[in-house]
MDAnalysis code that builds the backbone (N, CA, C; Angstrom):
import MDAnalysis as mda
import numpy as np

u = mda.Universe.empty(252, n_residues=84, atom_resindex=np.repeat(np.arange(84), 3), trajectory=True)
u.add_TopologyAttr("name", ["N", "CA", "C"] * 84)
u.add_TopologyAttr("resid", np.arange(1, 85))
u.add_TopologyAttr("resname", ["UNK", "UNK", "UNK", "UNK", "UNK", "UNK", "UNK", "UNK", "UNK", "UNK", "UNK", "UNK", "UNK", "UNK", "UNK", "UNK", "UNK", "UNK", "UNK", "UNK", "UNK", "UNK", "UNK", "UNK", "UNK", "UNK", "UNK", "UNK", "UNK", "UNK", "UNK", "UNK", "UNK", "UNK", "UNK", "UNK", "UNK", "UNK", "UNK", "UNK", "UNK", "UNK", "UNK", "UNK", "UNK", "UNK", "UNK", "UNK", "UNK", "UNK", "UNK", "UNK", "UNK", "UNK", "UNK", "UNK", "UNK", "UNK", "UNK", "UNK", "UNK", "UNK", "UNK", "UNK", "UNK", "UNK", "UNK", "UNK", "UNK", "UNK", "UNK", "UNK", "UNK", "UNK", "UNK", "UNK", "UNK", "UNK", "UNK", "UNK", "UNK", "UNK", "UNK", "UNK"])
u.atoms.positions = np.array([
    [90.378, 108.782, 105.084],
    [90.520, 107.825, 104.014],
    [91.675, 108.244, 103.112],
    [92.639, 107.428, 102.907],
    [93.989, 107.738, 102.019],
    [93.166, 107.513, 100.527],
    [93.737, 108.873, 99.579],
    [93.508, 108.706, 98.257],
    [94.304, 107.704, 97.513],
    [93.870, 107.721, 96.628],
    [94.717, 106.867, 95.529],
    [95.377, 107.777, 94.614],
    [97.050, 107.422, 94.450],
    [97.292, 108.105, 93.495],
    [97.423, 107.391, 91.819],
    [97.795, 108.045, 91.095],
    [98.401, 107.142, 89.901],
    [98.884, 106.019, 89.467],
    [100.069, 106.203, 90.832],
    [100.899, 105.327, 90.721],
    [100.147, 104.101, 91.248],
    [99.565, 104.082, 92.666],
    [98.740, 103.120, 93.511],
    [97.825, 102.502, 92.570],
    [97.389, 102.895, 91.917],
    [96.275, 102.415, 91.224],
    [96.725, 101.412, 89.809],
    [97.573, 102.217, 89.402],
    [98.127, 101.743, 88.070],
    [99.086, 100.066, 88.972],
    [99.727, 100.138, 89.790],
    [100.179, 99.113, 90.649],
    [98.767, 97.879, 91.253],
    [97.788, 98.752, 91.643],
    [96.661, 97.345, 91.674],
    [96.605, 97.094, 90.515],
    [96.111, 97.635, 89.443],
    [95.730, 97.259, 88.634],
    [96.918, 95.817, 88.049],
    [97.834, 96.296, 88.181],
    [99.258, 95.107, 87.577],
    [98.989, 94.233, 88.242],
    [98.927, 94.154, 89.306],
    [98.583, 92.522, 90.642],
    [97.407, 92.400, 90.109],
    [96.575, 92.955, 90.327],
    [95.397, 91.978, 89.580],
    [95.052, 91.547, 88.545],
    [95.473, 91.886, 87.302],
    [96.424, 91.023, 85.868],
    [97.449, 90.214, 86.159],
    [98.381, 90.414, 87.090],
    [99.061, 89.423, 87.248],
    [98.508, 87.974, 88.331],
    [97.318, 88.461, 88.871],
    [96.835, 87.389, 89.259],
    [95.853, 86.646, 88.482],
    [94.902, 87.661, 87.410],
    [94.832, 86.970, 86.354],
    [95.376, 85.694, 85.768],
    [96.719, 86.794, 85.385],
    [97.090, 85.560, 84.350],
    [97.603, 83.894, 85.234],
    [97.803, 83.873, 86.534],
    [98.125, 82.839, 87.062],
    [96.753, 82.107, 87.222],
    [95.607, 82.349, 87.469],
    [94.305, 81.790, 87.161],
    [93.839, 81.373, 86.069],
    [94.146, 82.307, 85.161],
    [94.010, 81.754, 83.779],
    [95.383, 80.588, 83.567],
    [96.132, 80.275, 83.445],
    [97.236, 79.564, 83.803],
    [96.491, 78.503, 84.204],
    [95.709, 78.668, 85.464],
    [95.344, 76.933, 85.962],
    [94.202, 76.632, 85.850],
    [93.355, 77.706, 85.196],
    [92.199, 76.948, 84.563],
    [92.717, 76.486, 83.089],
    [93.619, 76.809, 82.385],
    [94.160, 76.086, 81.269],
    [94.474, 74.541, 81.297],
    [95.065, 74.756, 82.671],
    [96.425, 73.325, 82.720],
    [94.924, 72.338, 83.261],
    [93.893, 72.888, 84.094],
    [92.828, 71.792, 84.320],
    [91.466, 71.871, 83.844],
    [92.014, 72.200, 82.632],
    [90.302, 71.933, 82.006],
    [90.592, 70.924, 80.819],
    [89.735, 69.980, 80.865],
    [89.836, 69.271, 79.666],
    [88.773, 69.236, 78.318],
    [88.181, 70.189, 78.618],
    [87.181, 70.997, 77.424],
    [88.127, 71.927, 76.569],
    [87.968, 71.427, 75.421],
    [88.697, 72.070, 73.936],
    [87.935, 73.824, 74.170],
    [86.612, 73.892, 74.560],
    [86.058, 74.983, 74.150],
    [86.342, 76.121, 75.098],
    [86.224, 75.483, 76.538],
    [86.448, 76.193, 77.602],
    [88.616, 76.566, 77.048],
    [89.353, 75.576, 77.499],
    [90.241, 75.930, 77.201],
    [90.749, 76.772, 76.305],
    [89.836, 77.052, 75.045],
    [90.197, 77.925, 73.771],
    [89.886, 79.188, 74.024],
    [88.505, 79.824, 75.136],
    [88.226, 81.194, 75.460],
    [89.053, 81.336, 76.567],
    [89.881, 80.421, 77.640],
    [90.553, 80.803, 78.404],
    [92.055, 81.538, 77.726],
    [92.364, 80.975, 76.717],
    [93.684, 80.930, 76.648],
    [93.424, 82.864, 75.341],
    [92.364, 82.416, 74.845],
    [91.501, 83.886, 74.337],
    [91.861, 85.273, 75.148],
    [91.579, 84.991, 75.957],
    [91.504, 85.490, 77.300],
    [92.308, 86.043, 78.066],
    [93.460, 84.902, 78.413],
    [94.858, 85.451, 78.565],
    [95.788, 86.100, 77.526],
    [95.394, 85.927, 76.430],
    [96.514, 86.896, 75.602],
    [96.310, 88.179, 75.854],
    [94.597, 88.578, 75.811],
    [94.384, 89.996, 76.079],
    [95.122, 90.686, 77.520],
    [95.092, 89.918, 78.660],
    [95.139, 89.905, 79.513],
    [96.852, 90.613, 79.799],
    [97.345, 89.249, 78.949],
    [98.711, 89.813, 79.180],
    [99.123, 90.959, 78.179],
    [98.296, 91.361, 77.280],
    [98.315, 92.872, 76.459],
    [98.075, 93.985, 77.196],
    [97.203, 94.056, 77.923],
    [96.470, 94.788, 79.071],
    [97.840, 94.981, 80.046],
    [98.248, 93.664, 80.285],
    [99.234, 93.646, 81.478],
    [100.857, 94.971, 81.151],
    [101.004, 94.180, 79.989],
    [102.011, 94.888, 79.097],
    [101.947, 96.161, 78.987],
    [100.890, 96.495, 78.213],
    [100.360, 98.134, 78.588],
    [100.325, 98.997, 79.739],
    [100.073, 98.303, 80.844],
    [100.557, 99.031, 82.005],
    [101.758, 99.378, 82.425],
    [102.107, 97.971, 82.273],
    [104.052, 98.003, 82.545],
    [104.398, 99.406, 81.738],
    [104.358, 99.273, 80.290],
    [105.116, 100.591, 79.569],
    [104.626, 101.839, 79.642],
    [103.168, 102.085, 80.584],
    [102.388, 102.885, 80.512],
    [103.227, 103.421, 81.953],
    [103.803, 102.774, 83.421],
    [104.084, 102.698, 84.026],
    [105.879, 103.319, 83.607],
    [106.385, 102.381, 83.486],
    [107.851, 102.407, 82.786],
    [107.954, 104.262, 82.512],
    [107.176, 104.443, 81.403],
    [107.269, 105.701, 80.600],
    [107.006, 106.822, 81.805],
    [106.503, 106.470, 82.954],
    [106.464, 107.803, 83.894],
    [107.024, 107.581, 84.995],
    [108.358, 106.721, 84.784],
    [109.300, 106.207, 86.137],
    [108.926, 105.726, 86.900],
    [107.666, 105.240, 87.410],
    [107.085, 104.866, 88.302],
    [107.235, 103.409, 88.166],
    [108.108, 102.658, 87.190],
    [108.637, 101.037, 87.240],
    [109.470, 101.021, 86.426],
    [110.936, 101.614, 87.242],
    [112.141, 101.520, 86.584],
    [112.436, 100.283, 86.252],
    [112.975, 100.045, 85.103],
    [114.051, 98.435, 84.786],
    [115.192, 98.843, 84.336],
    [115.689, 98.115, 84.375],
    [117.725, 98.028, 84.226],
    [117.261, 97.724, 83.181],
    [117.828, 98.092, 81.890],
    [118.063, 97.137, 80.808],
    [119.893, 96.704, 80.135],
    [119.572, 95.223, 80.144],
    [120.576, 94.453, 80.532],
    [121.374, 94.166, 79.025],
    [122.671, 94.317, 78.929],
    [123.752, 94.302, 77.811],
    [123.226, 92.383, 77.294],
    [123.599, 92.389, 75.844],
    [123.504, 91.209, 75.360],
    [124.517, 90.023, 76.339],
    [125.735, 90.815, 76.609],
    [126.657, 89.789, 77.333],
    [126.156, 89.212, 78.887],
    [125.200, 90.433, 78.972],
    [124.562, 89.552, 80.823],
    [122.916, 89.285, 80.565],
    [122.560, 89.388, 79.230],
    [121.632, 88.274, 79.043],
    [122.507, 86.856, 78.825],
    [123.651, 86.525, 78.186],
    [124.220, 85.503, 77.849],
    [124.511, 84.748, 78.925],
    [125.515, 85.588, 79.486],
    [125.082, 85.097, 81.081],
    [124.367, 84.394, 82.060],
    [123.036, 84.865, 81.502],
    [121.778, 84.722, 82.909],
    [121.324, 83.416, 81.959],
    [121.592, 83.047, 80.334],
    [120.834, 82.193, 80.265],
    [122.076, 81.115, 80.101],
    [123.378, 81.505, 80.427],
    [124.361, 80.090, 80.659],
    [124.114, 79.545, 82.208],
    [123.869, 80.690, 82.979],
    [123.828, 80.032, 84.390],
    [122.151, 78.725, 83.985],
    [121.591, 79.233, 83.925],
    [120.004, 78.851, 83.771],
    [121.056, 76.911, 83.148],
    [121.146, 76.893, 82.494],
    [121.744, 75.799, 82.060],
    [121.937, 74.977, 81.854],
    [123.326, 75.842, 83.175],
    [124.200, 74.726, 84.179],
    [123.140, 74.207, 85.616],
    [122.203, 75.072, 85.764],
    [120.888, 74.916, 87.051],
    [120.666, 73.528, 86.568],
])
């Protein structure tokens, strides 16, 4: 049986928040209950706090490098977006 390491785990854990939040996502867009919709959307904020927390929890021990990108090639990415 292969162990789990850190990294493996901390990585399920992200897919399954990130599948979260796409469930929560479409029980939003199809529910037409004010009440249901209000603990869903409850729900997903934590969710994507949780999510967030991993990322930087992740990030901070290299284990999910990101580029971080100059103001001029964010400007960029959102002139192309645009002209799309």
């Amino acid at each position: 049986m292969k162990t789990l390491n850190d990294k493996l785990m901390l990585q399920d854990i992200l897919a399954h928040l990130r599948d979260l939040m796409t469930q929560s996502g479409m029980a939003i867009q199809h529910s037409n209950c004010p009440n249901v919709r209000a603990v869903v959307t409850k729900t997903s904020g934590r969710t994507t706090e949780n999510q967030f927390a991993v990322f930087k929890l992740m990030n901070e021990k290299g284990m999910y490098p990101i580029k971080n990108v100059t103001d001029q090639e964010l400007k960029e990415a959102i002139d192309m977006q645009k002209k799309a």
